[in-house]
C-alpha positions in Angstrom: 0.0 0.0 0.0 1.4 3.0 -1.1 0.3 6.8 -0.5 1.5 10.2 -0.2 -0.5 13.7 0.7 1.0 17.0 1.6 0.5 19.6 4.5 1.8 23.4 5.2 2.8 23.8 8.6 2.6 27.2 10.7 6.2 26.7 12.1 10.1 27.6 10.8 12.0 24.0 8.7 14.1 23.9 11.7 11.1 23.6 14.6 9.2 21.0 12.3 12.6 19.3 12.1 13.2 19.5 15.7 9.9 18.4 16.3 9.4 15.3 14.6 13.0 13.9 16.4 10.7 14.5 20.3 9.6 11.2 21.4 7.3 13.2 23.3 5.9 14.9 20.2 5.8 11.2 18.2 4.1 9.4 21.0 1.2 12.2 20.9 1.0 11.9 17.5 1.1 8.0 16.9 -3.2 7.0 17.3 -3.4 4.5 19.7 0.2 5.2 21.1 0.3 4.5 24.6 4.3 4.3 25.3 7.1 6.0 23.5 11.0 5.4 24.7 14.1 6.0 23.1 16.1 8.5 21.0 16.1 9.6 17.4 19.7 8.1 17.4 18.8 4.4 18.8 15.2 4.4 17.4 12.2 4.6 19.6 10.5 1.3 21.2 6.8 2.0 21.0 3.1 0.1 22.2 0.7 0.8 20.1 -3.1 -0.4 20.8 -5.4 -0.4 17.4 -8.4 -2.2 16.0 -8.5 -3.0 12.7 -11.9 -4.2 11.5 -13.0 -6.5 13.9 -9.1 -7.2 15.1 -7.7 -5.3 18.7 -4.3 -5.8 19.1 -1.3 -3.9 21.0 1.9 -4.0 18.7 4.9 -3.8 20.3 7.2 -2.2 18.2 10.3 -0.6 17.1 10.6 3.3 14.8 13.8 4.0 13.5 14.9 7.6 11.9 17.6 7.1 8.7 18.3 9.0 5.5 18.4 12.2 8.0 19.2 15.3 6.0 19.1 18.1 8.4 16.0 20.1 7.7 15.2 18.9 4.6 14.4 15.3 4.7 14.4 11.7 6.8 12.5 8.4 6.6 10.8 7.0 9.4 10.6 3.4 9.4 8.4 1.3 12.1 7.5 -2.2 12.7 5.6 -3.8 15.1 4.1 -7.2 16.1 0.8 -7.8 17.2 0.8 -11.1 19.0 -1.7 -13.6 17.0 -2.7 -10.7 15.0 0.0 -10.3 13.2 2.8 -8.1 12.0 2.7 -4.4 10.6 5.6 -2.4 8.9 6.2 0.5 6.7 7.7 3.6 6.6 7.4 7.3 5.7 10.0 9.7 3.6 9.2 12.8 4.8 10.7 16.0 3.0 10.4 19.7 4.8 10.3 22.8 2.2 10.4 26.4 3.6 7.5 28.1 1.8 8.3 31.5 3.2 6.6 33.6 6.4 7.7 30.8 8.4 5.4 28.1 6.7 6.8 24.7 6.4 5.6 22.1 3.1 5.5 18.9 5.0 5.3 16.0 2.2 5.4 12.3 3.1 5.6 8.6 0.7 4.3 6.2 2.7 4.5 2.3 2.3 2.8 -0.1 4.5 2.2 -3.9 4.6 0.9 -5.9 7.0 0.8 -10.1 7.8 -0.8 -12.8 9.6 -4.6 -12.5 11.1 -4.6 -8.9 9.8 -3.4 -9.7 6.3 -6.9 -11.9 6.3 -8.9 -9.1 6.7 -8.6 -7.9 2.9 -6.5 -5.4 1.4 -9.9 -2.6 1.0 -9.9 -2.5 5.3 -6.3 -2.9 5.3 -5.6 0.1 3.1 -8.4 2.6 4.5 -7.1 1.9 8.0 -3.3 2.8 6.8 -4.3 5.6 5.0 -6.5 6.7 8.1 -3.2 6.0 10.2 -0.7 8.1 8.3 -3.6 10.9 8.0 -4.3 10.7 11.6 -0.6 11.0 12.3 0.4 14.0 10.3 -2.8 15.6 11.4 -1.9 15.1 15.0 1.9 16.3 14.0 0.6 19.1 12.7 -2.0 20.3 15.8 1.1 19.2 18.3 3.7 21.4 16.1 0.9 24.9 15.7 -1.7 24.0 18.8 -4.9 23.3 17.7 -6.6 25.1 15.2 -9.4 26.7 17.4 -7.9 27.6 20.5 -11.5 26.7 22.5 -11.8 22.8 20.7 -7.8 22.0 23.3 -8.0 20.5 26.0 -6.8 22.1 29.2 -3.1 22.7 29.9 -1.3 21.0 32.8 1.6 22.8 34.6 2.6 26.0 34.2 0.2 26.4 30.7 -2.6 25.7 33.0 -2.7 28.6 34.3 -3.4 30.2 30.6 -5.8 27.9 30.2 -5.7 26.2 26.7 -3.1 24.1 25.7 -0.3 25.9 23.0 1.4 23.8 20.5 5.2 22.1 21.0 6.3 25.5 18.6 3.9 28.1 20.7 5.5 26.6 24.1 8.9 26.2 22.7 9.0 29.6 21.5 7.0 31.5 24.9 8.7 28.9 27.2 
């Protein structure tokens, strides 16, 4: 399964870049994510809960950065396995243009396949759910990189944001904090 889409986000090349290297910022981004360890240099060890059709699982799995190009362009690459579910892996080349008024052209290729019990499920629920995974991710990378797009839709802050009330985006906080 193979897709690709594009997004402009509200940040300078080098805060996206930054950005997408935070295990912090990956785990909120991942759907279903509930664990995120590691570094961009040794890869990140992840747990991932999803249902796929009528399949649950919780992956256990492994997302390695390579191909880095400092801001312009990296590939993440993940695999995990999901018990008697099966197996999924892919990857993501993601390339970071400066449009100009410190808007970022995020574009991503992604590949996925999957194996086992899930592979059984047929490639037309196999492939909506990837392509609902890699837009779910860039959507969340997005909201996590600006804050959300209406300010009143976030959730409350903790900590020291708390007491502002809404919840800024990793760039908003970065930049204020």
């Amino acid at each position: 399964m193979h897709m690709s889409d594009t997004r402009e986000i509200n940040a300078p090349r080098e805060v996206v870049w930054a950005a997408i290297l935070d295990p912090e910022v990956l785990k909120q981004c991942v759907p279903g994510c509930t664990e995120m360890t590691g570094s961009p240099e040794e890869g990140f060890e992840a747990t991932v809960v999803q249902k796929v059709g009528p399949v649950k699982a919780t992956f256990q799995g492994k997302v390695t950065l390579s191909n880095l190009n400092e801001p312009e362009s990296l590939t993440l690459s993940g695999d995990g396995k999901g018990g008697a579910a099966g197996f999924a892996k892919g990857g993501a080349d993601v390339t970071l243009t400066e449009k100009g008024d410190g808007i970022t052209v995020l574009h991503y290729e992604v590949e996925a396949k999957v194996g086992g019990k899930l592979a059984q499920l047929g490639s037309r629920i196999i492939d909506g759910f990837a392509k609902k995974m890699a837009d779910q991710f860039f959507t969340n990378f997005q909201e996590a990189v600006e804050g959300p797009a209406d300010p009143d839709d976030a959730p409350e802050a903790e900590g020291d944001a708390g007491a502002e009330g809404k919840k800024k985006g990793w760039f908003k906080r970065m930049v204020s904090g």
